[in-house]
N, C-alpha and C positions, 0 to 999 in steps of 0.2 A: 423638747424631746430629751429625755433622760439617758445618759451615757449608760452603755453597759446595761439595754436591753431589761431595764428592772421586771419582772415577773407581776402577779395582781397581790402576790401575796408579800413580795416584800415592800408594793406599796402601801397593802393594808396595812402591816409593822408599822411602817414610820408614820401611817395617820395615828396608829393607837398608842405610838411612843413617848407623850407628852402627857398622855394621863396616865402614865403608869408608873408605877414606883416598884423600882426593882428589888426583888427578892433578895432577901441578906444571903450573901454569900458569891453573888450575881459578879463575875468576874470582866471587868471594861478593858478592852485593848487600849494601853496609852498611848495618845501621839507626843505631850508635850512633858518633860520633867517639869518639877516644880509648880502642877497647876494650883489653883482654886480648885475645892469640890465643892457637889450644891448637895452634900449634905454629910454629917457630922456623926453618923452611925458609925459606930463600930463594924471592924470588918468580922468576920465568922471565920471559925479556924477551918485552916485548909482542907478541901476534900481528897480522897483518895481519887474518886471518880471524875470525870473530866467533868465540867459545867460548861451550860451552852450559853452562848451569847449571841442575844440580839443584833440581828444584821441591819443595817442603817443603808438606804440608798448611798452609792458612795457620792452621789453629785451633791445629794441633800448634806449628806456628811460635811463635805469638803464646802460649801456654802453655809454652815456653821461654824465652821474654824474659821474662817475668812471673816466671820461676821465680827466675831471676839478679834481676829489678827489687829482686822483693822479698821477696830475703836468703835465698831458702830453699836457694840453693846457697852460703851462708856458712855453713850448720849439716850438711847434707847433701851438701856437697861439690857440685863440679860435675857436670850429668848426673846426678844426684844417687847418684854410686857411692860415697859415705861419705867415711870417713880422715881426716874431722875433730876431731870426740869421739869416746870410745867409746860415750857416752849418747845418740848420737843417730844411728838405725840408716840405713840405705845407704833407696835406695829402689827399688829394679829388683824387689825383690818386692812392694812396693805394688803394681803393676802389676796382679796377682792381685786385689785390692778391687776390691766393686762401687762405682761410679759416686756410688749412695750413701752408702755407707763413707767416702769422699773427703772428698768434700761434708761431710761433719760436720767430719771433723778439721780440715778447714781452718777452717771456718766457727766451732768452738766450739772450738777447741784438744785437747791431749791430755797427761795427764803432767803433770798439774804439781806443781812440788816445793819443801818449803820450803828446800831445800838450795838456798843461791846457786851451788855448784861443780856443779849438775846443771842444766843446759838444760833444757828443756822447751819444746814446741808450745805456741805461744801461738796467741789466739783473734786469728782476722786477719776476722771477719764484718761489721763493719763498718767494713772499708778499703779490701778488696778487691769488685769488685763481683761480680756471680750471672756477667756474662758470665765476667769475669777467672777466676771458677772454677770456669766451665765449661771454660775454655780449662785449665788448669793441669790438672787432672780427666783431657782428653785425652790430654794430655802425657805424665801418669804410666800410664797404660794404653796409651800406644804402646810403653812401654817407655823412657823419659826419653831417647830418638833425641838426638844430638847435631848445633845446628841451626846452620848459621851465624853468627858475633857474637854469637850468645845468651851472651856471657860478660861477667865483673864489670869495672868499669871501671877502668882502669890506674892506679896508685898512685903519683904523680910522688917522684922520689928527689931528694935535694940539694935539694931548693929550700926546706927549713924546715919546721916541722915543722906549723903554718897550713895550707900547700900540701895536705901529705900529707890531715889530718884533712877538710879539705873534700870529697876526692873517697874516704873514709875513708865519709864521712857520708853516701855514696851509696851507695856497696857493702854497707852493713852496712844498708841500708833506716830509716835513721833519717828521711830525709827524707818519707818513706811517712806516720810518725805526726808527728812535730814539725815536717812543714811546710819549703820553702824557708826558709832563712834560719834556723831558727830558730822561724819565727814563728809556730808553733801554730794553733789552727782547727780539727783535723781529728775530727769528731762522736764522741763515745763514749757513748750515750745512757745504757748502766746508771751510768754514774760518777756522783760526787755532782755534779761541775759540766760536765756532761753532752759536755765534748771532753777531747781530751787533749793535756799541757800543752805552751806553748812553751818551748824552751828558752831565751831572751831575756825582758830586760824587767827591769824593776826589782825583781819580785816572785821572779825566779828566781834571780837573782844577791844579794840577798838572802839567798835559803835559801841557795843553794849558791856560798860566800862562799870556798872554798879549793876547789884542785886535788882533793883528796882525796874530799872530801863527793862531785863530780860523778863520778871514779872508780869510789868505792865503790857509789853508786845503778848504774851502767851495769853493775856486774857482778854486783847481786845482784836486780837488776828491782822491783818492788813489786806490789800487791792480789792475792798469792798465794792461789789456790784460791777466787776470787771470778767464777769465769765466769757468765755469756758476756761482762764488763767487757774490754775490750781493756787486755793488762796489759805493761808491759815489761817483755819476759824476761829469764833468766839470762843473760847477754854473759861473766860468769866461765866461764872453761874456752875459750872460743870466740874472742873479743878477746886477741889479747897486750897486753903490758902495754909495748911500745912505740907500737902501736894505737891503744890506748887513752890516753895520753899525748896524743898528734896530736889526736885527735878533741877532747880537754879544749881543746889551744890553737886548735883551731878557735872551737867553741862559744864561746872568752872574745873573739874577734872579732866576736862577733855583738852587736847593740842593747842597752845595758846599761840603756835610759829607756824 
């Protein structure tokens, strides 16, 4: 059931939202500063006259944002038409799953493998909440519609490679489980110390005392095959290894006491 009563006509919209390319001049409410755009036109200079804009289901809406928040357009591509891995399939025929079907794999993960060079679905059930995936749920059975700024956030160039990894650590949803900064909190009730960990602190700098050791962990994830534990995933195959570099000189900026 779609929040907010949607009408027949703003579901026709968002069926017909994905094949259509917006007319220059075509004004997008933004949610996020700083995004990605999916495309590279010139804007048209300002009208006198107001310009209308296309109304997006807000459930569909907001199960797009969510999709990009968190990372599942960094494995499944934007929209989620693939071309990422090859282990990690497109999603426009998810579409086809019932509602239930969903619901699980998000909730309890899918695939998972002791190979670090294979991704795999991890278990997002306790990060994401019941709304979040009901919203995402919709999402993928409208057909993954492509929705205004629902895209990853922009990757600043030149400025160091600090820069890059911080907003590095948004796009790839790290900051989802290890928290702003670093700084950990976020519940994981099956584990043995029942959240999951920060990437800061004496205790993590410690274990992971070289470049290499924090690399390695980001590409091969850890408590494989122990669901419904929220585990980090395989990032090999998926992270390059300039990426992944950034993200190391971020994290060594963050709280070392």
């Amino acid at each position: 059931m779609k929040r907010g009563g949607a009408s027949a006509e703003v579901v026709a919209a968002v069926t017909l939202l994905a094949a259509l390319t917006f007319a220059a001049g075509l004004a997008a409410v933004g949610f996020y500063v700083g995004r990605e755009t999916k495309s590279s036109s010139p804007a048209t200079a300002p009208s006198t006259t107001s310009t209308a804009v296309a109304t997006v289901d807000p459930q569909i809406a907001a199960g797009a944002h969510d999709f990009v928040n968190f990372a599942c357009a960094q494995c499944h591509g934007l929209d989620g038409r693939g071309g990422v891995s090859p282990d990690v399939p497109a999603l426009k025929a998810a579409a086809q799953l019932t509602s239930a079907q969903l619901r699980g794999i998000i909730d309890h993960g899918l695939g998972v493998s002791a190979n670090p060079s294979k991704p795999f679905m991890p278990v997002w059930g306790t990060v994401i909440s019941a709304r979040q995936v009901d919203d995402l749920v919709a999402y993928i059975r409208a057909g993954l519609p492509t929705v205004p700024d629902a895209v990853p956030v922009v990757i600043p160039q030149g400025q160091g490679p600090e820069v890059a990894g911080a907003a590095l650590y948004v796009k790839y949803g790290c900051v989802n489980c290890h928290g702003p900064n670093g700084l950990g909190g976020v519940p994981n009730p099956q584990s043995a110390d029942k959240t999951i960990p920060p990437l800061s602190g004496a205790d993590f700098f410690k274990q992971f005392n070289t470049d290499k050791k924090i690399i390695d962990f980001i590409r091969t994830g850890s408590v494989l095959g122990k669901q419904p534990i929220t585990s980090m995933p395989h990032w090999g195959g998926i992270i390059s290894d300039p990426d992944l570099q950034a993200l190391v000189a971020y994290i060594k900026t963050l709280k070392t006491t």
